[in-house]
TINU-799813 format. One line per field, with one value per residue (C-alpha): x, y, z; chain. Coordinates in Angstrom, 3 decimals. Each point is the difference from the previous one (the first is absolute). Example, Ala and Ser with C-alpha at 12.3 -4.5 7.8 and 13.67 -1.06 7.14 Angstrom:
REM residues 2
u = [12.300, 1.370]
v = [-4.500, 3.440]
w = [7.800, -0.660]
chaine = [A, A]
//
This chain:
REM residues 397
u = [-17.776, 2.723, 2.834, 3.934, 0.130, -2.749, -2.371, -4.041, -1.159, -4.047, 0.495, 2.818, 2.471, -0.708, 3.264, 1.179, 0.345, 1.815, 3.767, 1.161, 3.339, 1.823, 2.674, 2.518, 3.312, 2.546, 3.855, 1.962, 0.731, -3.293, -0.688, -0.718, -2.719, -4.232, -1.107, 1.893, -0.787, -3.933, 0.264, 1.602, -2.624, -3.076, 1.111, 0.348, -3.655, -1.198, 1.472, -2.308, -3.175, 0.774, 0.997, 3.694, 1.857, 2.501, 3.144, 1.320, 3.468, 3.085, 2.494, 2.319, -1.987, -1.901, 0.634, -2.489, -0.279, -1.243, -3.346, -1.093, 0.845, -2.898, -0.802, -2.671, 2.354, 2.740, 2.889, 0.431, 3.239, -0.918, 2.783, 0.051, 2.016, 1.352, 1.491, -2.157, -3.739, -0.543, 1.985, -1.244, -1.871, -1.074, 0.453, -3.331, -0.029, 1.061, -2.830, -2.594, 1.040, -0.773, -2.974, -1.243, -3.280, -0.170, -3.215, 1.312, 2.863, 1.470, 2.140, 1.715, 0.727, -0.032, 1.741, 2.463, 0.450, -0.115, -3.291, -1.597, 1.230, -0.861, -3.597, -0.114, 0.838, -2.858, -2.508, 1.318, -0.705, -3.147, 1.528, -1.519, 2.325, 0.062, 2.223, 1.123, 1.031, 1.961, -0.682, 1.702, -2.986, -0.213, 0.096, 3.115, 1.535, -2.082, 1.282, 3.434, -0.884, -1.445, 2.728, 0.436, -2.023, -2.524, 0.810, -3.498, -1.478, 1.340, -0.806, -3.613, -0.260, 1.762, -2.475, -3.082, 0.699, 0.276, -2.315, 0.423, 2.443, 0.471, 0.366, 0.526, -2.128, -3.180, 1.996, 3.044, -2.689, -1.085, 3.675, -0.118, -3.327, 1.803, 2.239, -2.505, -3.278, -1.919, 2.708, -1.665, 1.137, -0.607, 1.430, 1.677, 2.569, 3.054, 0.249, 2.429, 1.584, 0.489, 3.218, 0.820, 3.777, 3.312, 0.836, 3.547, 0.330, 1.731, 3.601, 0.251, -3.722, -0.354, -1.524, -3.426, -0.631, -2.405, 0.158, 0.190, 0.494, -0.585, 2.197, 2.137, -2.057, -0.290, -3.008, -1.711, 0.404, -0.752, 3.660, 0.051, -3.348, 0.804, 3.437, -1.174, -2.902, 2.864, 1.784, -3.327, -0.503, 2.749, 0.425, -2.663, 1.027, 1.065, 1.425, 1.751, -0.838, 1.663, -0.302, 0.973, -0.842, 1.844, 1.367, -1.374, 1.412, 2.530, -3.039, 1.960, 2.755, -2.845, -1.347, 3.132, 0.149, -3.426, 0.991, 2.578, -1.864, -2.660, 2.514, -1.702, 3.600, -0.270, -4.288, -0.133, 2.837, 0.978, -1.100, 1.620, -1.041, -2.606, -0.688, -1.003, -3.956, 0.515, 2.560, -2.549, -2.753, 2.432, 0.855, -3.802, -1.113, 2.411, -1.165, -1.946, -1.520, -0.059, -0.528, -0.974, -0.232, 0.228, -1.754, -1.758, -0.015, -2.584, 0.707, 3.913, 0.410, 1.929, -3.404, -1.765, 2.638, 0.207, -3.481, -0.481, 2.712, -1.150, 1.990, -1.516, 0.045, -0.750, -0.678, -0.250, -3.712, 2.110, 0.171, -2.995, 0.444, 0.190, -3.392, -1.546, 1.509, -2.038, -3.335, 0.110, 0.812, 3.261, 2.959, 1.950, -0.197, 0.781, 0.052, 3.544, 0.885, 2.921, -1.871, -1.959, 3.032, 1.145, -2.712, 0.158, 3.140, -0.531, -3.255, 2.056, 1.995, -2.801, 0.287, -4.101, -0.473, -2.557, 0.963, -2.927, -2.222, 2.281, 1.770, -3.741, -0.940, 3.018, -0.280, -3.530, 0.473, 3.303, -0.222, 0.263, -3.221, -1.960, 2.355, -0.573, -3.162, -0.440, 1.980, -1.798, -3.529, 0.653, 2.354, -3.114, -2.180, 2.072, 0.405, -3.963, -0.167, 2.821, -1.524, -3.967, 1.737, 1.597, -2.953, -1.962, 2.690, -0.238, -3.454, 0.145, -3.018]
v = [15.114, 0.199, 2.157, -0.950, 3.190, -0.875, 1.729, -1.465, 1.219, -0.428, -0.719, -1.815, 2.239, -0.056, -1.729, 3.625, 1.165, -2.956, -0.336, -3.337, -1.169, -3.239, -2.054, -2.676, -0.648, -1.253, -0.342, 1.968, -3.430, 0.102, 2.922, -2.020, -1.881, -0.317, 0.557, 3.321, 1.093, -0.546, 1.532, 3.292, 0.111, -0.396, 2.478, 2.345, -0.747, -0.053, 3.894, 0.891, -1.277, 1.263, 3.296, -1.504, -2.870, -0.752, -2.606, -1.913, -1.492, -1.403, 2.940, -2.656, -1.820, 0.881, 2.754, 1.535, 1.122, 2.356, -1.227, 1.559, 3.498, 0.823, 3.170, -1.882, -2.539, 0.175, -2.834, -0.542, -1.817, -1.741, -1.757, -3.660, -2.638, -3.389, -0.387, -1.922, -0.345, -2.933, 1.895, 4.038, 1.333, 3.674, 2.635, 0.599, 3.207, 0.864, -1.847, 1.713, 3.394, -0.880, -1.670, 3.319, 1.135, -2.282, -1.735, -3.438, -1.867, -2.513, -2.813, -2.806, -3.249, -1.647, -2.412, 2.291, 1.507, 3.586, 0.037, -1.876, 2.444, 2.789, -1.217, -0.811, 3.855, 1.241, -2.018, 1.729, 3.322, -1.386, 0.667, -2.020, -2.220, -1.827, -2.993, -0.338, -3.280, -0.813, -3.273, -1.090, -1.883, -2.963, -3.185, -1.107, 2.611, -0.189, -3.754, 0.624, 1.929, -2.165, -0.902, 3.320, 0.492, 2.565, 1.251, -0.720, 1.383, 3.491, -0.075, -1.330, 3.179, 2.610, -0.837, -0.245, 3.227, 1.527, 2.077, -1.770, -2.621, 2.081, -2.912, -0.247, -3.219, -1.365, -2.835, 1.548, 0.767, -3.865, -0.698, 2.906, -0.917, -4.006, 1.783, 2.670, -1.027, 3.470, 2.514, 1.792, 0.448, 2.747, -0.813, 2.194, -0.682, 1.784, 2.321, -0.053, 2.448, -1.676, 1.904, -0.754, -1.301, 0.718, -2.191, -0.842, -3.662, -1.469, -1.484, -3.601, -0.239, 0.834, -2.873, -0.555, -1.359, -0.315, 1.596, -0.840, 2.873, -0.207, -0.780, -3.248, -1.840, -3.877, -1.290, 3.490, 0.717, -3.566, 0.144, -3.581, -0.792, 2.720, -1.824, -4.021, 1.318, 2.075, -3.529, -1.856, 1.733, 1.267, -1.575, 2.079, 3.421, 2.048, 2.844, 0.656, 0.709, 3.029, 0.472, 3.109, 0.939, 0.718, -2.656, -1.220, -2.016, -1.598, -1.074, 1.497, -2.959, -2.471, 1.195, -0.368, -3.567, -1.810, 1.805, -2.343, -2.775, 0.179, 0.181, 3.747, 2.041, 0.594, 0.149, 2.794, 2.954, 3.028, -0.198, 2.724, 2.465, 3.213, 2.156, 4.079, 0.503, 0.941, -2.261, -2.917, 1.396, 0.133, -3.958, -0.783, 2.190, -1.734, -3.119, -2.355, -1.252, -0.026, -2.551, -0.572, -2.642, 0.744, -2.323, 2.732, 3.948, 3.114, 1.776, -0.343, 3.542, -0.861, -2.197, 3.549, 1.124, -2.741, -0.125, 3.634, 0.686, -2.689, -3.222, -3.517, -0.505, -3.313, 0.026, -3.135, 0.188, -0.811, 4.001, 2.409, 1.537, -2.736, -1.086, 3.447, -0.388, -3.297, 0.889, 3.269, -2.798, 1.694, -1.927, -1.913, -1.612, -3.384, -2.479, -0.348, -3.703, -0.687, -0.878, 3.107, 1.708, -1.206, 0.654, 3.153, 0.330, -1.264, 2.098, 3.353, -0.584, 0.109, 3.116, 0.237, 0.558, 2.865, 2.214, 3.134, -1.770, -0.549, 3.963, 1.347, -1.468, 0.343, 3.656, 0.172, -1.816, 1.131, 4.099, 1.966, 1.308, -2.725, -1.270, 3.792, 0.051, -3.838, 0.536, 3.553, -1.480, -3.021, 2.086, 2.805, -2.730, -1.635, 3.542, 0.731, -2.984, 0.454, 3.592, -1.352, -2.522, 2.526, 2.269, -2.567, -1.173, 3.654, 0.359, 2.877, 0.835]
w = [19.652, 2.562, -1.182, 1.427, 1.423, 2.233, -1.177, -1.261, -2.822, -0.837, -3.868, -2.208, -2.334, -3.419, -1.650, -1.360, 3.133, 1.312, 1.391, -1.086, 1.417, -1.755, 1.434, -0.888, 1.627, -2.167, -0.293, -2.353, -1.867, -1.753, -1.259, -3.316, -0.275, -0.645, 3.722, -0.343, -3.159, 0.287, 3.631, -1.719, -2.742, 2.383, 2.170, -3.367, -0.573, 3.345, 0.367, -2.737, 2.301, 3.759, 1.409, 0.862, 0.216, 2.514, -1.238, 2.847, -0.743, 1.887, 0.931, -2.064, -1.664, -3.490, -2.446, -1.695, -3.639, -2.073, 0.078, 4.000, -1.583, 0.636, 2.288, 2.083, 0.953, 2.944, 0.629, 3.450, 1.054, 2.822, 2.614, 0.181, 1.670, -1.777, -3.511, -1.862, -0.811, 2.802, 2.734, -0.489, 2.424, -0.084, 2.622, 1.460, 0.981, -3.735, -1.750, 3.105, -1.462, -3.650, 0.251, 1.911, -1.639, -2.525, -1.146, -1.518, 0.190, -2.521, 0.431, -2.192, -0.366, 3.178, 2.451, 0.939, 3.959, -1.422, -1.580, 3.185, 2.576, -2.515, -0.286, 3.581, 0.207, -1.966, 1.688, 3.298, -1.765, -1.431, -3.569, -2.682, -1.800, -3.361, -0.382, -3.829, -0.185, -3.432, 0.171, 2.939, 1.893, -2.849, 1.568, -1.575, 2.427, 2.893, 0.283, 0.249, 3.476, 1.441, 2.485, 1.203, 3.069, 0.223, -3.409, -1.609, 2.663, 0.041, -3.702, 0.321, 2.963, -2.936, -2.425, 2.323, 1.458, -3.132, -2.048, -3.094, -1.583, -3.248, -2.204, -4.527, -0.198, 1.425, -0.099, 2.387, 2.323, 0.473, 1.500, 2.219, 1.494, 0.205, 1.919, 1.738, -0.386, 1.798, -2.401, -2.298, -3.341, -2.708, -3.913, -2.023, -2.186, -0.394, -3.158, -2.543, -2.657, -3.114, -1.498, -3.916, 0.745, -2.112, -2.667, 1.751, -0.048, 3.183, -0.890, -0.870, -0.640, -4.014, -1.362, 0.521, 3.808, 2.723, 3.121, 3.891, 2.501, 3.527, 3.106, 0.107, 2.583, -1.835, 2.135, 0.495, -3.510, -1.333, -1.903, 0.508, -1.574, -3.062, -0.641, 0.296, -2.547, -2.060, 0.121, -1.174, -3.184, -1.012, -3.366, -0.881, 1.186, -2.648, 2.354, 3.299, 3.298, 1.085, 3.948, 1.913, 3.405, 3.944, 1.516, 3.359, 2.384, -2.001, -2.509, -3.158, 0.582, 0.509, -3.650, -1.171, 1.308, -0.860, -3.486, -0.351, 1.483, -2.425, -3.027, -0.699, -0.303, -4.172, 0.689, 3.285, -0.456, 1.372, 3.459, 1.521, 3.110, -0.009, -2.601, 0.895, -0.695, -3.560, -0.964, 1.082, -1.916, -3.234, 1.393, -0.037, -2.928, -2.644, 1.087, -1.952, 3.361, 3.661, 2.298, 3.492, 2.817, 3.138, 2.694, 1.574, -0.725, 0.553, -3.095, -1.857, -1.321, -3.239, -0.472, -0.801, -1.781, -2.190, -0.878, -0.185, -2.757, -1.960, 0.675, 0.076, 3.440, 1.764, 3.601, 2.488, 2.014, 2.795, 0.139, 0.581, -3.130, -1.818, 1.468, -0.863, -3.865, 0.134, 1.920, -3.108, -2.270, -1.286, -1.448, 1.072, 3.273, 0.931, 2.971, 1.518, -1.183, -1.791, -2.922, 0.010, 0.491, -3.344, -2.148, 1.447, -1.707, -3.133, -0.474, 0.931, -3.143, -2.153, -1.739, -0.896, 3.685, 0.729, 2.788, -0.842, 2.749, 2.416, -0.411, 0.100, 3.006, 2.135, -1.430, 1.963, 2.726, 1.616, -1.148, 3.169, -0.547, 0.387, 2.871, 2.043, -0.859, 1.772, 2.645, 1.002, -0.542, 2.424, 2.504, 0.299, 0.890, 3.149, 1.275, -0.261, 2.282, 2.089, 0.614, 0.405, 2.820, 1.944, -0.129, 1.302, 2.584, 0.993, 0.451, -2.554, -2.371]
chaine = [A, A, A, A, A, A, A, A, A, A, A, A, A, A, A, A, A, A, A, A, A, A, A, A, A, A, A, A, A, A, A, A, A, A, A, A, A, A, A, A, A, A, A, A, A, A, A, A, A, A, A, A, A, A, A, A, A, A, A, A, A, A, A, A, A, A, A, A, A, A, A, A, A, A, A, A, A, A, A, A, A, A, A, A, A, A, A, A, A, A, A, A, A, A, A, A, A, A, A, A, A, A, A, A, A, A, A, A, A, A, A, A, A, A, A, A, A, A, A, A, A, A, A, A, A, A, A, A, A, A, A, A, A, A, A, A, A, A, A, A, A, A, A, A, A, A, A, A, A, A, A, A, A, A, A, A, A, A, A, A, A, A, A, A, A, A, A, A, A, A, A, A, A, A, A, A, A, A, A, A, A, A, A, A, A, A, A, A, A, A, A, A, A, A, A, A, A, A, A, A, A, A, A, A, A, A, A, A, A, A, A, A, A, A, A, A, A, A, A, A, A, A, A, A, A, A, A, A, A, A, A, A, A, A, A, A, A, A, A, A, A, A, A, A, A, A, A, A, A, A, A, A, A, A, A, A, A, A, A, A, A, A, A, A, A, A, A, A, A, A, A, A, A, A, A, A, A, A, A, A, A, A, A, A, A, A, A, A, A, A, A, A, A, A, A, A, A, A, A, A, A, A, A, A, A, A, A, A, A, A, A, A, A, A, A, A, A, A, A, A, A, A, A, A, A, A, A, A, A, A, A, A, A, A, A, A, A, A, A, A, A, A, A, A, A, A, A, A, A, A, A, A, A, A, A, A, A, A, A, A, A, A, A, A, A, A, A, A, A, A, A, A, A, A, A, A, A, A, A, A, A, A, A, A, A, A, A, A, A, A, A, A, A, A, A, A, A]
//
């Protein structure tokens, strides 16, 4: 393979020997939130596989916590211009000199100008990059660009240039090949630590309720489906719906409106703004339910936390993980229709539900073990090619 400093060398690294450099450009502004907080934890677990790992941030942008303590891992401020995540644009010569003798470079997300010029960087070095996508490529998404010129075309040349779209789903990966039908795409889901939460019970949320947590977003999160089902059957719904989450572009007033609009202020209460990572898992735990309706999603984080501590969790197949809780044939799923919305509903207040299956198998399938062990498997095997095409490229033997 062809190393960025220049240099060919006859044979691939074994991934333990590997320097792995991630980046993501971000504003200060959202520190919070799932991108982030999976981002932090892979990197965590990636450490424990490859020599180093080099964390690429905004000079201003991102701060890091706790979890990149590790002493394989350097943060590397790098200079950008612009203020938000549309408008930054790194300094080149910055990102040159920490990219210098790695072996593999992640990115995530996508349609942003900071991750293209990055990538377009690597593949100037001859750099291997991964593209990590977090759902962004569904089609729901992809549609709403369509009137920006050339956009879908830088993004179809990101992810063909790419040495892997690292996706959670074989189902994520059939909307970025829609998008970029030559990428190629390795799955492995994101892991998850399971922590047994406090018994604190969030303020104004005593009685017996189900929960809703996400981002205010009504049409991305289906908040207008979820309350015109609420509305539906609510002479049978012995408890409350009890919604929490950050608000996004003015979306927390619009919950606050089709609340009233459907009659639902005594049936949905207490929606207020974020809750800090353990305070949400208290908000989830004591709940006698969560639900979950988005139109599209990759994964939904407090998804896997729900169903690993426990909680009957019901989960649109509108999102990948809610396909993969069907395809395993794991509780509850349902088709995002208003009716199905409210039986939904109604069947998360049954108190015989059985949640052992559901625990066990998100238990298996999202441990970081498994997830490594995926990821390294499938990564080792591009870089065995990518090494067999340059030797023959070469004319090496």
């Amino acid at each position: 393979m062809i190393r960025p400093n220049g240099l060919y060398t006859e044979t691939a690294k074994s991934i333990a020997d590997m320097r792995v450099a991630d980046y993501y450009a971000r504003p200060i502004s959202t520190t919070l939130g799932g991108v982030n907080q999976s981002r932090e934890e892979w990197i965590h677990h990636l450490a424990g596989r490859c020599a180093e790992v080099r964390v690429l941030n905004a000079a201003r942008g991102l701060q890091t916590s706790d979890v990149l303590a590790d002493s394989n891992i350097s943060i590397n401020k790098i200079g950008h211009l612009g203020k938000t995540r549309s408008t930054m644009v790194p300094i080149i010569s910055q990102v040159v000199r920490a990219l210098r003798d790695c072996d593999l470079l992640y990115l995530h997300e996508g349609w942003t100008l900071s991750s293209t010029i990055v990538a377009r960087i690597a593949s100037r070095l001859a750099l291997p990059y991964v593209v990590k996508p977090h759902g962004v490529y569904e089609p729901e998404i992809v549609r709403t660009l369509r009137a920006v010129p050339g956009r879908r075309l830088s993004e179809n040349k990101t992810l063909s240039e790419a040495l892997a779209v690292h996706c959670f789903f074989s189902t994520e990966s059939q909307s970025v090949q829609r998008l970029a039908p030559t990428a190629r795409c390795i799955v492995a889901p994101t892991g998850f630590t399971f922590p047994d939460p406090a018994t604190e019970r969030v303020p104004g949320a005593e009685e017996p309720y189900l929960a809703w947590l996400g981002r205010y977003d009504v049409h991305h999160k289906g908040i207008d489906l979820l309350f015109e089902a609420l509305a539906r059957v609510r002479q049978d719904m012995k408890m409350k719906l009890v919604m929490v989450g950050q608000d996004y572009n003015d979306g927390r007033r619009d919950v606050d409106r089709l609340r009233a609009e459907f009659g639902l202020d005594d049936q949905v209460l207490h929606v207020r703004g974020p809750l800090p990572q353990r305070e949400a898992l208290d908000f989830v735990a004591n709940s006698h339910g969560f639900i979950h309706t988005p139109r599209w999603e990759a994964l939904g984080r407090t998804v896997v936390d729900s169903i690993g501590l426990g909680i009957p969790t019901a989960v649109a197949r509108t999102a990948h993980i809610g396909k993969a809780m069907s395809d395993a044939g794991v509780d509850m799923t349902f088709e995002l229709t208003v009716s199905d919305i409210g039986e939904a509903l109604l069947a998360l207040q049954d108190t015989a539900v059985d949640t052992a299956r559901s625990k066990a198998w998100a238990a298996q399938h999202f441990s970081w073990d498994r997830s490594m062990n995926e990821w390294e498997k499938q990564i080792s095997i591009l870089f065995e090619q990518r090494s067999d095409e340059s030797t023959h490229i070469h004319g090496t033997t």
